[in-house]
Short mmCIF file of the C-alpha atoms (twelve columns), coordinates in Angstrom:
data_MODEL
# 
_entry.id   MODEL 
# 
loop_
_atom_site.group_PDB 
_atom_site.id 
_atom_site.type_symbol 
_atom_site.label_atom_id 
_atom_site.label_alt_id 
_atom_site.label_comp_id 
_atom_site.label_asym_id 
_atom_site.label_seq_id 
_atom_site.Cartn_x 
_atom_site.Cartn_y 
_atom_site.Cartn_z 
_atom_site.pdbx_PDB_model_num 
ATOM 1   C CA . UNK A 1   141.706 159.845 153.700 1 
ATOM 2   C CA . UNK A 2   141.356 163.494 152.332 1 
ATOM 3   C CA . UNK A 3   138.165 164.072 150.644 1 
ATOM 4   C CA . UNK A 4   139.143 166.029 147.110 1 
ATOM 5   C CA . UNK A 5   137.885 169.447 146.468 1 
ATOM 6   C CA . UNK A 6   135.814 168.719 143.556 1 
ATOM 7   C CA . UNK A 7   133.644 166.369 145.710 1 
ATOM 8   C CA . UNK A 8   132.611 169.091 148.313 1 
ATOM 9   C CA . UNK A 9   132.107 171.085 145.127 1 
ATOM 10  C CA . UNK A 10  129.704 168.627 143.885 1 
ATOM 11  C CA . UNK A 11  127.916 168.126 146.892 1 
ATOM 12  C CA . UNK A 12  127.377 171.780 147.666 1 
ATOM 13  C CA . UNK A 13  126.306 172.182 144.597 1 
ATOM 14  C CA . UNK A 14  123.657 169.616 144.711 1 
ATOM 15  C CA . UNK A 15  122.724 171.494 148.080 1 
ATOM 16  C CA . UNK A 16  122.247 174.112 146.157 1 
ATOM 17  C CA . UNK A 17  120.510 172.741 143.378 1 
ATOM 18  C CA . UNK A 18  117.714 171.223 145.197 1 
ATOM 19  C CA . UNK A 19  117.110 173.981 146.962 1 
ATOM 20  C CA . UNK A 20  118.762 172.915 150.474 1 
ATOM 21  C CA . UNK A 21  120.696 175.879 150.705 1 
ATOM 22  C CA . UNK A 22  118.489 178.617 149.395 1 
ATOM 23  C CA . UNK A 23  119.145 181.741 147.421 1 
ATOM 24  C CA . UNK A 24  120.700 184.026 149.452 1 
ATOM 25  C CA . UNK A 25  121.741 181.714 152.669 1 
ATOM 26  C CA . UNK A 26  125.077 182.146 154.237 1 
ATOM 27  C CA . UNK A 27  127.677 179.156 153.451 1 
ATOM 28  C CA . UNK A 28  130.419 179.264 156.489 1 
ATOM 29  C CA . UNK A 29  133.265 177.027 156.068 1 
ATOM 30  C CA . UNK A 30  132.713 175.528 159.518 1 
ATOM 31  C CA . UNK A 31  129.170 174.671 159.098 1 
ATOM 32  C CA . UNK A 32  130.005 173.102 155.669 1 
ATOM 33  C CA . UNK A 33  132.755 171.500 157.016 1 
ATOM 34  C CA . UNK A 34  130.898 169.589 159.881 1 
ATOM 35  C CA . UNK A 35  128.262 168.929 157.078 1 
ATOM 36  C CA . UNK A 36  130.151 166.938 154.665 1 
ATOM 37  C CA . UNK A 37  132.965 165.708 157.258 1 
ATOM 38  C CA . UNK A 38  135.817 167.649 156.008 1 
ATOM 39  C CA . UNK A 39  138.078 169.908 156.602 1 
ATOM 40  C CA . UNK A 40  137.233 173.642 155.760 1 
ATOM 41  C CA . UNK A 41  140.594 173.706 152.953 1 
ATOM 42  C CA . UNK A 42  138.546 171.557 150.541 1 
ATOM 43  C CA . UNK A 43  135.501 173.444 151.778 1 
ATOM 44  C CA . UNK A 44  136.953 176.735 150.872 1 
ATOM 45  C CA . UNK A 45  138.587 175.533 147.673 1 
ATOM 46  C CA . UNK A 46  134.781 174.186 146.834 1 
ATOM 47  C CA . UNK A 47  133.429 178.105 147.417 1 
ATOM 48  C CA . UNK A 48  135.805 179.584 145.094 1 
ATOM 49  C CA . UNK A 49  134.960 176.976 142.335 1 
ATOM 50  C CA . UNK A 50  131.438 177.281 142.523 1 
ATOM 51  C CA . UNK A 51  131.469 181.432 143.057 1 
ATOM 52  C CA . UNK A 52  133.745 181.341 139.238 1 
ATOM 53  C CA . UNK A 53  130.309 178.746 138.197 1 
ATOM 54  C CA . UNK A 54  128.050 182.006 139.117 1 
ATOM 55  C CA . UNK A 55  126.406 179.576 141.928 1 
ATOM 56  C CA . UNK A 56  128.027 181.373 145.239 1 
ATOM 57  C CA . UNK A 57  128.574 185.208 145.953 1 
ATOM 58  C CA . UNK A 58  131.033 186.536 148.027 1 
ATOM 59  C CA . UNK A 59  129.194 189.534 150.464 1 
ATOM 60  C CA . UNK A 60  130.831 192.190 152.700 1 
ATOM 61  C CA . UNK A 61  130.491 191.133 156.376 1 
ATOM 62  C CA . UNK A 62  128.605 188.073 155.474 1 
ATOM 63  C CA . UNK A 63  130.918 185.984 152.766 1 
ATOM 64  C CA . UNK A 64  129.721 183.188 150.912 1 
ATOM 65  C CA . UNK A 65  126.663 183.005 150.071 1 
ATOM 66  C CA . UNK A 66  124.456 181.592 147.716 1 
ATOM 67  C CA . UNK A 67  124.013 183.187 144.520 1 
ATOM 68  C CA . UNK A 68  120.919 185.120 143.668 1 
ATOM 69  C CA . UNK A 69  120.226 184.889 139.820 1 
ATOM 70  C CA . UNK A 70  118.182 187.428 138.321 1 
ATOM 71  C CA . UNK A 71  115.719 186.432 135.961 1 
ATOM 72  C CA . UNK A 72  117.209 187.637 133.084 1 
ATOM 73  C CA . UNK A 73  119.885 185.662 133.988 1 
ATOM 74  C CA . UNK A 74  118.046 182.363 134.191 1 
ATOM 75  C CA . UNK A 75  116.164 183.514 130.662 1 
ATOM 76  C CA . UNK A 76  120.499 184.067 128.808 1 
ATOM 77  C CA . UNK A 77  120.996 180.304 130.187 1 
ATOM 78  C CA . UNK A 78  118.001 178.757 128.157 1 
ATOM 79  C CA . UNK A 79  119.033 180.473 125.136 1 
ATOM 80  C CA . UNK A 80  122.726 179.542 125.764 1 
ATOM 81  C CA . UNK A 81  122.131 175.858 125.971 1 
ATOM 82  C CA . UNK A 82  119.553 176.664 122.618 1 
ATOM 83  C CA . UNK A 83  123.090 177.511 121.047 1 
ATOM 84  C CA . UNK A 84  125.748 175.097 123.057 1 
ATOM 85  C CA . UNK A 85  123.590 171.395 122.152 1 
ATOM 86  C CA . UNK A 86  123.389 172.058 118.444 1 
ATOM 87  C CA . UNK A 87  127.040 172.792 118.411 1 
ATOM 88  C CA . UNK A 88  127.932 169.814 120.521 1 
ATOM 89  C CA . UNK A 89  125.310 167.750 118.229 1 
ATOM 90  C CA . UNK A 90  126.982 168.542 115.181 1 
ATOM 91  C CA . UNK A 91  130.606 167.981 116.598 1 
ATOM 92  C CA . UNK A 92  129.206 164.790 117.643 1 
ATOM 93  C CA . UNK A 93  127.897 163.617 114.539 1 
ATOM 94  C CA . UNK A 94  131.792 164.077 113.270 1 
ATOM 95  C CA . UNK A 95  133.662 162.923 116.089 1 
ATOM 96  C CA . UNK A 96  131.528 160.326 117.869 1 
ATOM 97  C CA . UNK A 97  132.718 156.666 118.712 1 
ATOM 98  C CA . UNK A 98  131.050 153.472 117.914 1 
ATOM 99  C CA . UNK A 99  130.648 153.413 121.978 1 
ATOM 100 C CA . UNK A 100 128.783 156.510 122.031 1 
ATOM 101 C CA . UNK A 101 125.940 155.571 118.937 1 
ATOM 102 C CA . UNK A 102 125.816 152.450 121.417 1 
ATOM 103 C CA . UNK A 103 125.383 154.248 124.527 1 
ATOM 104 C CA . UNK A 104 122.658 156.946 122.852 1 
ATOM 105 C CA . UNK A 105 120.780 154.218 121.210 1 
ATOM 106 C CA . UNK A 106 120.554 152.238 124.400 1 
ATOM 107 C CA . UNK A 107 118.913 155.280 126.086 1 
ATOM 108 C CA . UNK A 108 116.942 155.910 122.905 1 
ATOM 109 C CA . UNK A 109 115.001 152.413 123.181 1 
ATOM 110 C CA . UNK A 110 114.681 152.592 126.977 1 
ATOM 111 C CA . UNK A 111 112.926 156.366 126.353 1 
ATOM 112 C CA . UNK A 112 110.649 154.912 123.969 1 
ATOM 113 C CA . UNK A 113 109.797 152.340 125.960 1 
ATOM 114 C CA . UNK A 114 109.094 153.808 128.817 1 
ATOM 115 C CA . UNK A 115 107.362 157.128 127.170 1 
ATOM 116 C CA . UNK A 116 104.833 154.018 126.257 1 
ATOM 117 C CA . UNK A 117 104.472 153.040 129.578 1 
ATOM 118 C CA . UNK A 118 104.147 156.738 130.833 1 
ATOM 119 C CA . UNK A 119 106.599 156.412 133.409 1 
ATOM 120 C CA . UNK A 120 108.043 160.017 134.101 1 
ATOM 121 C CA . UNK A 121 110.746 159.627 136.654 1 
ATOM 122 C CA . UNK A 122 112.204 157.492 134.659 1 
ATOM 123 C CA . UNK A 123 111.734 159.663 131.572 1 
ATOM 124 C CA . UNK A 124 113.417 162.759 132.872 1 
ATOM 125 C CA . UNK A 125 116.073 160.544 134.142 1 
ATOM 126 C CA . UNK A 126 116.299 159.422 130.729 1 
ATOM 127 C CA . UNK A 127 116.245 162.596 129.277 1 
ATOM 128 C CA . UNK A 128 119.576 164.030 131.157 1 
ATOM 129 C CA . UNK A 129 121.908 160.850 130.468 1 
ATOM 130 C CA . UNK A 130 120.929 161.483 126.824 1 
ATOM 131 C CA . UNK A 131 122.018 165.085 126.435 1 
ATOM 132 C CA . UNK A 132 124.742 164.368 128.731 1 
ATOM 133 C CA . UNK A 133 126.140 161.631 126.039 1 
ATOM 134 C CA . UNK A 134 125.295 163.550 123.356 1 
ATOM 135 C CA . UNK A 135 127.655 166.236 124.561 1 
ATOM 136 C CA . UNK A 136 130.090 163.785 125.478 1 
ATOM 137 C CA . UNK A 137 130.313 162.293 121.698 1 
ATOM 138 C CA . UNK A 138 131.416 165.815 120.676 1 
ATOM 139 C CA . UNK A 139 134.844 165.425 121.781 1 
ATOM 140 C CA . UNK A 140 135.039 168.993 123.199 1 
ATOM 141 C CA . UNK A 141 136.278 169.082 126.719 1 
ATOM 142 C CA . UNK A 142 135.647 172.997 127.189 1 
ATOM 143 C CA . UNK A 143 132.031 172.524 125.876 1 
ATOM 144 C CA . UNK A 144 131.141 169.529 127.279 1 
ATOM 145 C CA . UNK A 145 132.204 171.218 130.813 1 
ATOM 146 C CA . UNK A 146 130.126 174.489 129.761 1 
ATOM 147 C CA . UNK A 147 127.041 172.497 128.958 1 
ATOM 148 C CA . UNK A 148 126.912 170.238 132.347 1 
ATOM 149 C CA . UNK A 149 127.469 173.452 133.958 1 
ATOM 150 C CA . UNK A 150 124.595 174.980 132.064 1 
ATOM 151 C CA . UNK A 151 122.671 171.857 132.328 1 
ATOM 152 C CA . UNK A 152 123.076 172.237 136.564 1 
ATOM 153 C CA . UNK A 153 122.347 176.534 136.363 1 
ATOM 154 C CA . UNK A 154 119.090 175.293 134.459 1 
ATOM 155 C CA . UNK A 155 118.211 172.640 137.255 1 
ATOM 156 C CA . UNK A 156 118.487 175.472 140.169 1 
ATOM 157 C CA . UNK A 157 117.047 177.937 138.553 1 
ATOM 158 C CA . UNK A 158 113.678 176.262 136.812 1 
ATOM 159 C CA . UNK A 159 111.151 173.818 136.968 1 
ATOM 160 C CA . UNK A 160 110.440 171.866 133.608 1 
ATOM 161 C CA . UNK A 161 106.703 170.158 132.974 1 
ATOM 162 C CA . UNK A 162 107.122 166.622 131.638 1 
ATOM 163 C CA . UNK A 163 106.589 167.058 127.657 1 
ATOM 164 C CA . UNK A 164 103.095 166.391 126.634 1 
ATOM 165 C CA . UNK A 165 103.460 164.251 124.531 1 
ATOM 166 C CA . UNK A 166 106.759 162.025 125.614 1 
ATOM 167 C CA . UNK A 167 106.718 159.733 122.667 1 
ATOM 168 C CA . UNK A 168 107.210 162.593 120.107 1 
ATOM 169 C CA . UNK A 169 109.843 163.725 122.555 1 
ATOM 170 C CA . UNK A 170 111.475 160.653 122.124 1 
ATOM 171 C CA . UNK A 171 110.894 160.585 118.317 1 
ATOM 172 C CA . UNK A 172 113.513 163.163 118.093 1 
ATOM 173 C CA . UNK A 173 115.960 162.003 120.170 1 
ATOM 174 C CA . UNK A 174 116.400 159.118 117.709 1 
ATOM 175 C CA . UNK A 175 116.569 161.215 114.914 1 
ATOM 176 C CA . UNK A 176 119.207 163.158 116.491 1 
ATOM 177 C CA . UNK A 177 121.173 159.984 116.949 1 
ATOM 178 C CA . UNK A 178 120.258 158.576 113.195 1 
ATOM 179 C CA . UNK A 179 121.882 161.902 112.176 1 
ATOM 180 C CA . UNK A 180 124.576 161.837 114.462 1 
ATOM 181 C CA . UNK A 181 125.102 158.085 113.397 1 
ATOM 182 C CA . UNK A 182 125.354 158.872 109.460 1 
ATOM 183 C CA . UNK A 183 127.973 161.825 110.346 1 
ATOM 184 C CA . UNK A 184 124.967 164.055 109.073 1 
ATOM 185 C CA . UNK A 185 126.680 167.092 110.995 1 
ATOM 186 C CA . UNK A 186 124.406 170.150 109.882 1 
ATOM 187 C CA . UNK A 187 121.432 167.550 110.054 1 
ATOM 188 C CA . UNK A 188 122.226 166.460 113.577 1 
ATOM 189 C CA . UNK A 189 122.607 170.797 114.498 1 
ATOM 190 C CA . UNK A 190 119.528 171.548 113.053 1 
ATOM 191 C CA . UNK A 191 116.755 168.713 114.518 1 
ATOM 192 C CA . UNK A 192 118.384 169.661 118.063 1 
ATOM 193 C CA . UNK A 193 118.258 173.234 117.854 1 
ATOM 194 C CA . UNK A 194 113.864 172.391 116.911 1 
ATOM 195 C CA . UNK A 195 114.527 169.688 120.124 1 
ATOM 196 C CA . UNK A 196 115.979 172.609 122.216 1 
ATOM 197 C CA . UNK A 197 113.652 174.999 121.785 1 
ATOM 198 C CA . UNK A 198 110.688 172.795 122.038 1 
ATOM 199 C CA . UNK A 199 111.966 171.975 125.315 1 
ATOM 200 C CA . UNK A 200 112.582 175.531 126.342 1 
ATOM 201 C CA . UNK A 201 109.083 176.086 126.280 1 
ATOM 202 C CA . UNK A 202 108.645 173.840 128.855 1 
ATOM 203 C CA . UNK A 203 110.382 175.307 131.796 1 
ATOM 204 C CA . UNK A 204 109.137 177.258 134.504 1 
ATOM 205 C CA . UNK A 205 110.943 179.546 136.595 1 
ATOM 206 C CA . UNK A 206 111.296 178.475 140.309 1 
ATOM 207 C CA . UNK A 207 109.894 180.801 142.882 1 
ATOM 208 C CA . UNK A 208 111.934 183.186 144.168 1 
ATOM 209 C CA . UNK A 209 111.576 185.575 147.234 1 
ATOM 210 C CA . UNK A 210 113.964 188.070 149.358 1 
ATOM 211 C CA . UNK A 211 112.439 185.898 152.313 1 
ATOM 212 C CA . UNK A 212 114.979 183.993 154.664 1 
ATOM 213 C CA . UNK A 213 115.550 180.758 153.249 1 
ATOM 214 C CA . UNK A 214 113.712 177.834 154.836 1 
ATOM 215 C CA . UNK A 215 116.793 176.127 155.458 1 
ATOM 216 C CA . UNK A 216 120.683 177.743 156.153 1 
ATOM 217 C CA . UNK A 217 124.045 176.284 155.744 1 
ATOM 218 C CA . UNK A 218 123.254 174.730 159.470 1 
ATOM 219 C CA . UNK A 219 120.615 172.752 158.170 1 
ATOM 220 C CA . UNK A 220 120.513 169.042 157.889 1 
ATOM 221 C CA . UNK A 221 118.634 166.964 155.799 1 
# 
């Protein structure tokens, strides 16, 4: 059976997002191919996806490689998302389903719960099914696509502290959803742009060096 394209994609990407392949590494088709047990068309079809997401670079004499983001670029993504989830919260709030005020809620109760119980994992788990939902309620293919893709760019390129105070954090995730629930549109834009930038605050940028990375496209977990 022929493994798609967009499944290579995601698992390179994941590579790349935990910091298997590091900035910089080389990404041969044949290595990748042996890898993920494919053949190297999906593989290559993969590389030119993820070069047009910003996470590969093609190089002269070396070819794909992983991406090397500047830190001015990781600093435009944070304030991207600070504009993308307010729109997609106040698209939400007029176009949501009685499915998605179900799903949001569900995660709502579980965060509050388990902010009690101060268990993190969970928590940041949580946290990303949440936005992810949120997005989804807006009805807006192209953004929904632009924030997961944002979402994944923000994953590579930072490390985010757990919020200090997790029930608060919670607190406004259900008023986000009692907004989005009432079709409170400008409401709903305006208590996630204050969630947003809270949560901005919280991210670190990873460490980056022009060092070798530890491991190469030949590397196995």
């Amino acid at each position: 059976m022929r493994i798609p394209a967009h499944a290579v994609c995601t698992a390179i990407r994941d590579d790349i997002v935990s910091g298997f392949f590091g900035p910089g590494g080389r990404l041969t088709e044949e290595v990748l191919a042996r890898r993920y047990g494919v053949s190297r068309v999906p593989v290559r079809e993969a590389l030119r996806t993820l070069e047009s997401e910003g996470f590969v670079t093609t190089r002269r004499h070396a070819g794909a490689c992983v991406a090397e983001p500047t830190a001015q670029e990781a600093a435009d993504l944070l304030e991207l998302r600070m504009l993308l989830e307010p729109l997609a919260a106040s698209r939400a709030a007029r176009r949501r389903t009685e499915a998605h005020l179900k799903v949001l809620r569900g995660l709502v109760r579980l965060g509050r719960e388990r902010a009690r119980k101060a268990q993190g994992e969970d928590l940041r788990a949580l946290g990303g099914w949440f936005h992810e939902t949120l997005a989804q309620a807006s009805g807006s293919p192209g953004l929904i696509a632009l924030l997961t893709q944002t979402r994944h760019k923000i994953a590579w390129m930072y490390v985010v502290e757990a919020p200090a105070r997790p029930v608060d954090s919670w607190a406004e995730h259900a008023a986000i959803v009692d907004a989005v629930a009432r079709g409170d549109a400008e409401r709903a834009a305006a208590l996630t742009a204050q969630h947003a930038e809270r949560a901005a605050a919280a991210h670190r940028p990873r460490v980056r060096t022009s060092q070798p990375a530890v491991h190469t496209a030949s590397g196995r977990h």
